[in-house]
GUDRENKOL-161663 format. One record per residue (C-alpha): residue number from 1; residue in three letters; x, y, z. Coordinates in Angstrom, 1 decimal, m for minus. Example, Ala and Ser with C-alpha at 12.3 -4.5 7.8 and 13.67 -1.06 7.14 Angstrom:
<pamis>
<nr->1, rest->ALA, u->12.3, v->m4.5, w->7.8>
<nr->2, rest->SER, u->13.7, v->m1.1, w->7.1>
</pamis>
This chain:
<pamis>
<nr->1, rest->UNK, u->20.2, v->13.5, w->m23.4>
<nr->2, rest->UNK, u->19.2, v->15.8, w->m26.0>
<nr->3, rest->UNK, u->16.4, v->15.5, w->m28.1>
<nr->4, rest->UNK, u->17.9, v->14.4, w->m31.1>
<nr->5, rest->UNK, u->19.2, v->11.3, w->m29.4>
<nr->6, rest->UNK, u->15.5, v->10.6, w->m27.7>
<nr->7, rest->UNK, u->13.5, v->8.2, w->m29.9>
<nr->8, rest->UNK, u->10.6, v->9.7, w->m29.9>
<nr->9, rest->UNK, u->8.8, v->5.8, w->m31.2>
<nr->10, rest->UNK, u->9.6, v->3.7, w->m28.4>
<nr->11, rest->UNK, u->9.5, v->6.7, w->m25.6>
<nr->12, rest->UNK, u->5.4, v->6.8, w->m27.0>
<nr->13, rest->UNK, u->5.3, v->3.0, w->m27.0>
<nr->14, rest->UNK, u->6.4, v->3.1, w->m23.3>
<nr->15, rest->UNK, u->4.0, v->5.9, w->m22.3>
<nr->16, rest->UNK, u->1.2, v->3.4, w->m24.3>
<nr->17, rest->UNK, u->2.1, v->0.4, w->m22.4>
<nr->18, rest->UNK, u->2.6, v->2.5, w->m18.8>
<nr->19, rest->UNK, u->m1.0, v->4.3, w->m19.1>
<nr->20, rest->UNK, u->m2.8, v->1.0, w->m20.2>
<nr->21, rest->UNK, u->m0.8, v->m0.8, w->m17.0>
<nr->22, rest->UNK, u->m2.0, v->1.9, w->m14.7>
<nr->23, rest->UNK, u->m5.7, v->1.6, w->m15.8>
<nr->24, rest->UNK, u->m5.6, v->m2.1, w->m16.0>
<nr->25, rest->UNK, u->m4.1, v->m2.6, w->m12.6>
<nr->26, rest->UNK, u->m6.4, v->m0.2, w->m11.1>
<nr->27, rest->UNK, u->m10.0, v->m2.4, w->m13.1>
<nr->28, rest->UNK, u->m8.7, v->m5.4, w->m11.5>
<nr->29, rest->UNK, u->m7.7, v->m3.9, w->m7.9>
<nr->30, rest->UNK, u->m11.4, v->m2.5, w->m8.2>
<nr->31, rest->UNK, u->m12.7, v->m5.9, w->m8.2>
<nr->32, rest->UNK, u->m11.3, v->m7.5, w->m5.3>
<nr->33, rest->UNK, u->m12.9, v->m7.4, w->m2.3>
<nr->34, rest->UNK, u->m12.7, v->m9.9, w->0.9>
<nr->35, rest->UNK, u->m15.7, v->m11.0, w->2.8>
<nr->36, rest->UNK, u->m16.9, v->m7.5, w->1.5>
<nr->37, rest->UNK, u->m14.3, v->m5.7, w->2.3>
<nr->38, rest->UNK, u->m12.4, v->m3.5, w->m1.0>
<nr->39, rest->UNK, u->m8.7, v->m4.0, w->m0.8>
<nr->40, rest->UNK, u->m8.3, v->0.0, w->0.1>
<nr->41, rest->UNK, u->m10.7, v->m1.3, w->2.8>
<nr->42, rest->UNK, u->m7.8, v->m4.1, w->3.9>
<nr->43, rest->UNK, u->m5.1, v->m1.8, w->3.4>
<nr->44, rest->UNK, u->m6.6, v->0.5, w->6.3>
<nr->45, rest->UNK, u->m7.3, v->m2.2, w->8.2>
<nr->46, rest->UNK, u->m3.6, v->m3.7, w->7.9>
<nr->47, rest->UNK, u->m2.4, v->m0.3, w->8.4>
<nr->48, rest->UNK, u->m4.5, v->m0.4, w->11.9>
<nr->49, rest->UNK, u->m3.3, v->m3.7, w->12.9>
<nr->50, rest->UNK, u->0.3, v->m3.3, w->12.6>
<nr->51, rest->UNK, u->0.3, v->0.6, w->13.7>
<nr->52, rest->UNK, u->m2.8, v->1.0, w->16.2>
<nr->53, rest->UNK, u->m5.6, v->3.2, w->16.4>
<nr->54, rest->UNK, u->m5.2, v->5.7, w->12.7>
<nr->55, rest->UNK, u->m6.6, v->9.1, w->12.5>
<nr->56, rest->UNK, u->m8.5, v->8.8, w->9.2>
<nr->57, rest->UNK, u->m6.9, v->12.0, w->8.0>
<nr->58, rest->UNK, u->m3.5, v->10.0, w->8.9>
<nr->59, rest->UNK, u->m5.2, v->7.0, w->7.1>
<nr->60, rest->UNK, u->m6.0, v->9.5, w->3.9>
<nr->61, rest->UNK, u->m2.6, v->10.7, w->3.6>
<nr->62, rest->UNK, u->m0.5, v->7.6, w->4.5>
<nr->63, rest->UNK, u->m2.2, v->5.2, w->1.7>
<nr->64, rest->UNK, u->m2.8, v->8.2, w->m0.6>
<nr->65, rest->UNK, u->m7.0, v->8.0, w->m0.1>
<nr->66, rest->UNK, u->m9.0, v->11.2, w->m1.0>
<nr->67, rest->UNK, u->m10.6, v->12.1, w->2.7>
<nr->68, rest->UNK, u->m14.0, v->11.3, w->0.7>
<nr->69, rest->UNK, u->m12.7, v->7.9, w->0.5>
<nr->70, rest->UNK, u->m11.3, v->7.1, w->3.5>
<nr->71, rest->UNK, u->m15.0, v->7.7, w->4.7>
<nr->72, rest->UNK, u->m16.6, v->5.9, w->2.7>
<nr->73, rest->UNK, u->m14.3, v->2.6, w->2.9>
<nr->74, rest->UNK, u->m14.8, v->3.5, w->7.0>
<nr->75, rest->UNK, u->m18.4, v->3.2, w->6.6>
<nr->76, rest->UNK, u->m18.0, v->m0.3, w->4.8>
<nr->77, rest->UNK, u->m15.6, v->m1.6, w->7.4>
<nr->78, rest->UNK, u->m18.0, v->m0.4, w->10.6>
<nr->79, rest->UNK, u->m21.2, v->m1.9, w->8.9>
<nr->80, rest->UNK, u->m19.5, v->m4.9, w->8.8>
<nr->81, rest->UNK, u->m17.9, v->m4.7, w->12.3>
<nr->82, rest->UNK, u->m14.5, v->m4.8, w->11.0>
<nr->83, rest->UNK, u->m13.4, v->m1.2, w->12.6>
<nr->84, rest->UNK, u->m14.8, v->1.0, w->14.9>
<nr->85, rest->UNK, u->m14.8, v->5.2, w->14.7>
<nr->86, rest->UNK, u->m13.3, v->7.2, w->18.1>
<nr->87, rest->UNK, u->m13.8, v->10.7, w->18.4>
<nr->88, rest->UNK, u->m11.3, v->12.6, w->20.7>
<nr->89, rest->UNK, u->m12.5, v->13.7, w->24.2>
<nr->90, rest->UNK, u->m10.5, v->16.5, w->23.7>
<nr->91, rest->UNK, u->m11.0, v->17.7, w->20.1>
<nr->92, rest->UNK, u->m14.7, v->16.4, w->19.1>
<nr->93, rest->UNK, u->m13.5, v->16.8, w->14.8>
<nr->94, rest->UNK, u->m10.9, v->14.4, w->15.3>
<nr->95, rest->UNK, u->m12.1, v->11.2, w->14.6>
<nr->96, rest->UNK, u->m9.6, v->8.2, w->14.2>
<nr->97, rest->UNK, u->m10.3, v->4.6, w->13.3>
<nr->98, rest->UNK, u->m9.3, v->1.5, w->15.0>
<nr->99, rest->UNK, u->m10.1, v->m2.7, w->14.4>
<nr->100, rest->UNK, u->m12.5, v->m4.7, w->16.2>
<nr->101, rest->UNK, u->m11.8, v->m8.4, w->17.4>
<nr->102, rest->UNK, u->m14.1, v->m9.6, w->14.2>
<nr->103, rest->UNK, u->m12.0, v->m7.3, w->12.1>
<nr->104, rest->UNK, u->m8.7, v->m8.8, w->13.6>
<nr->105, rest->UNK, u->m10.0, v->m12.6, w->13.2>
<nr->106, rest->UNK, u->m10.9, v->m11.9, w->9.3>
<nr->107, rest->UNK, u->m7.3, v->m10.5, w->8.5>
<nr->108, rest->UNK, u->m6.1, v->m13.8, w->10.0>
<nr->109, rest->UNK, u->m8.6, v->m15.6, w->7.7>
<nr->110, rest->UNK, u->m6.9, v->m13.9, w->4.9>
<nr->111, rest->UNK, u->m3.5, v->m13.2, w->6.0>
<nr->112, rest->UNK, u->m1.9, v->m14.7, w->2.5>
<nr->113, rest->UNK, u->m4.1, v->m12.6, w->0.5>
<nr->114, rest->UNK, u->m1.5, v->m9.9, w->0.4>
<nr->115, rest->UNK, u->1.5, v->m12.2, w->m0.2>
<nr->116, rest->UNK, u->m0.8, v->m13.7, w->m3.1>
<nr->117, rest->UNK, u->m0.8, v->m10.5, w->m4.8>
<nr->118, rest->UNK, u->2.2, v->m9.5, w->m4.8>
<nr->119, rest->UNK, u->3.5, v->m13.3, w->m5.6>
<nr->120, rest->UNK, u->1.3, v->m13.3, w->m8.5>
<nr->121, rest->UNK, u->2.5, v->m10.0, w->m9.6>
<nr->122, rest->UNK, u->6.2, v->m9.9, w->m9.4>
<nr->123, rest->UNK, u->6.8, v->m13.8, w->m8.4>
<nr->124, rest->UNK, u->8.2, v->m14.4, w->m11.5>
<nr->125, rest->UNK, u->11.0, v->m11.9, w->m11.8>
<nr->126, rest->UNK, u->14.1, v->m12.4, w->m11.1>
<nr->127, rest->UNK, u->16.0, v->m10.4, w->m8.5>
<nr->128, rest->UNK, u->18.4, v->m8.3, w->m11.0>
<nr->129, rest->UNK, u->14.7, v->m7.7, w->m12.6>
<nr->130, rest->UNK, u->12.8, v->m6.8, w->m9.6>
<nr->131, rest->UNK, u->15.7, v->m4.5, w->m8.5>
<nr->132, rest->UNK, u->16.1, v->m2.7, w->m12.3>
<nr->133, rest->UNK, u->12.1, v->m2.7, w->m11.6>
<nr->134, rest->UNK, u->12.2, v->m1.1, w->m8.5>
<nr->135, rest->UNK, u->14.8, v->1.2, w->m10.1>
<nr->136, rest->UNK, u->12.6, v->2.4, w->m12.7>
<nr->137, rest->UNK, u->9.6, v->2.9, w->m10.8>
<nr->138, rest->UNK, u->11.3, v->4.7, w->m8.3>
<nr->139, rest->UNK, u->12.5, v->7.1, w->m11.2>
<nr->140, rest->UNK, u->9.0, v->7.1, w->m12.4>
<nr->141, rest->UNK, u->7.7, v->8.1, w->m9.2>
<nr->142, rest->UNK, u->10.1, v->10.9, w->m8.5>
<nr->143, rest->UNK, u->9.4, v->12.2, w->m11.9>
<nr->144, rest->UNK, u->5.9, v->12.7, w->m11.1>
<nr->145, rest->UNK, u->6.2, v->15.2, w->m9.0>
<nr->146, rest->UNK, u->5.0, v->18.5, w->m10.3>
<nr->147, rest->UNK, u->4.2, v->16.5, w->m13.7>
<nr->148, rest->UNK, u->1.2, v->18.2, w->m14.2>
<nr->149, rest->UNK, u->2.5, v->21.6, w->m13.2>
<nr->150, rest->UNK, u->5.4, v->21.0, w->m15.6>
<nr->151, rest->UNK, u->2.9, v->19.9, w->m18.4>
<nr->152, rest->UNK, u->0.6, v->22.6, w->m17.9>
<nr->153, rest->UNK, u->3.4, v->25.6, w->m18.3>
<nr->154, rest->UNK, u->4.1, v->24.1, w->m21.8>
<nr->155, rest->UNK, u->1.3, v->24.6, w->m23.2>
<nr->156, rest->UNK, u->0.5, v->27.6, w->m25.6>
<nr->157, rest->UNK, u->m2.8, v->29.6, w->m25.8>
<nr->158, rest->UNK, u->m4.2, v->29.1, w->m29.3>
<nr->159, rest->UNK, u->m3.2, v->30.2, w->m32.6>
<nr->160, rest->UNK, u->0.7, v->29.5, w->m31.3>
<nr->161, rest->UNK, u->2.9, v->26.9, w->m32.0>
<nr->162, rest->UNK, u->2.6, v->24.2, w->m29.1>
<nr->163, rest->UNK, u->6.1, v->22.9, w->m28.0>
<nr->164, rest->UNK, u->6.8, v->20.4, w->m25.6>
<nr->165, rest->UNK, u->9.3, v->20.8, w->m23.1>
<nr->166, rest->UNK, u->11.6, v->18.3, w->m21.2>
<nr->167, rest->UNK, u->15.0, v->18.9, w->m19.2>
<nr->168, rest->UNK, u->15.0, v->22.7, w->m20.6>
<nr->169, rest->UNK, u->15.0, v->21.6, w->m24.7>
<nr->170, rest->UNK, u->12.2, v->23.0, w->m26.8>
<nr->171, rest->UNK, u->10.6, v->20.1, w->m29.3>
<nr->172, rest->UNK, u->7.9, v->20.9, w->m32.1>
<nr->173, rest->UNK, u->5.3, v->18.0, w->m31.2>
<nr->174, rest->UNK, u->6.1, v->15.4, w->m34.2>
<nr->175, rest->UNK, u->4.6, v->12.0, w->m33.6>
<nr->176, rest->UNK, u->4.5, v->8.8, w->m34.8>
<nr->177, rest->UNK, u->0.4, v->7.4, w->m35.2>
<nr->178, rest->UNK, u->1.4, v->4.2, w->m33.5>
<nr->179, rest->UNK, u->0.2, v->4.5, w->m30.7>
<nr->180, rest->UNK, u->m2.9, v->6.4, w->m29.3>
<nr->181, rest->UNK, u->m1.9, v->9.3, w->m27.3>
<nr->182, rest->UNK, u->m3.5, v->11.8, w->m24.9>
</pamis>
């Protein structure tokens, strides 16, 4: 598609809606937390349950937490005796993570709590929805990658004209005030 066929109005009313959905979904995830435990915290734990014993840099990667993270939710889970640290007898910097019997019995206290979420966020979709859904954030996803890479090379030092750039057409930056953008 070229960018005379892109409308410009709705593709900035979709990037409105996407970055308030991101940061709204992310204030409420921030809230929840399970006899004290964040959700990232029961995401690790789940991950240990089903998978075994985790290397926290495993952890980090897998669930896409920042290693500063992973340490800090670690922290949370052993003061509460939910999960335990292990350091390697052979390599005394690898440290991996698994679940204590207390840490097992509260996920079973709270095995719905997952299913709940996702119920309450897609339950009432239908499946042609949830699978154009799926389809689009799929695309969004792959799109990502080197967005900010991408985003960065279009830019212009100043005193030039700034362009925007997208699928190899050049586009003077009109805009519509609609909606707030970056």
């Amino acid at each position: 598609m070229n960018d005379k066929e892109k409308d410009w109005a709705r593709m900035e009313e979709a990037d409105w809606h996407f970055r308030k959905l991101v940061r709204r979904f992310v204030k409420e995830r921030d809230k929840i937390t399970i006899e004290g435990v964040p959700l990232p915290g029961m995401l690790i734990l789940n991950t240990i349950m089903r998978d075994g014993e985790q290397r926290l840099g495993d952890l980090g990667e897998q669930l896409d937490f920042t290693s500063g993270a992973v340490t800090a939710i670690c922290d949370k889970l052993e003061g509460l005796g939910f999960a335990v640290r292990k350091r390697s007898e052979s390599d005394r910097r690898a440290v991996s993570l698994d679940i204590t019997e207390q840490g097992k019995e509260m996920l079973e206290r709270h095995k719905e709590a997952g299913t709940y979420m996702i119920d309450t966020l897609f339950g009432s979709f239908s499946p042609a929805e949830l699978d154009h859904l799926s389809s689009l954030f799929g695309r969004l996803h792959a799109w990502l990658d080197g967005f900010a890479d991408a985003v960065i090379r279009t830019t212009k030092p100043s005193g030039e004209e700034k362009t925007f750039e997208a699928e190899g057409h050049a586009k003077s930056g009109k805009r519509s005030n609609r909606f707030v953008s970056y």
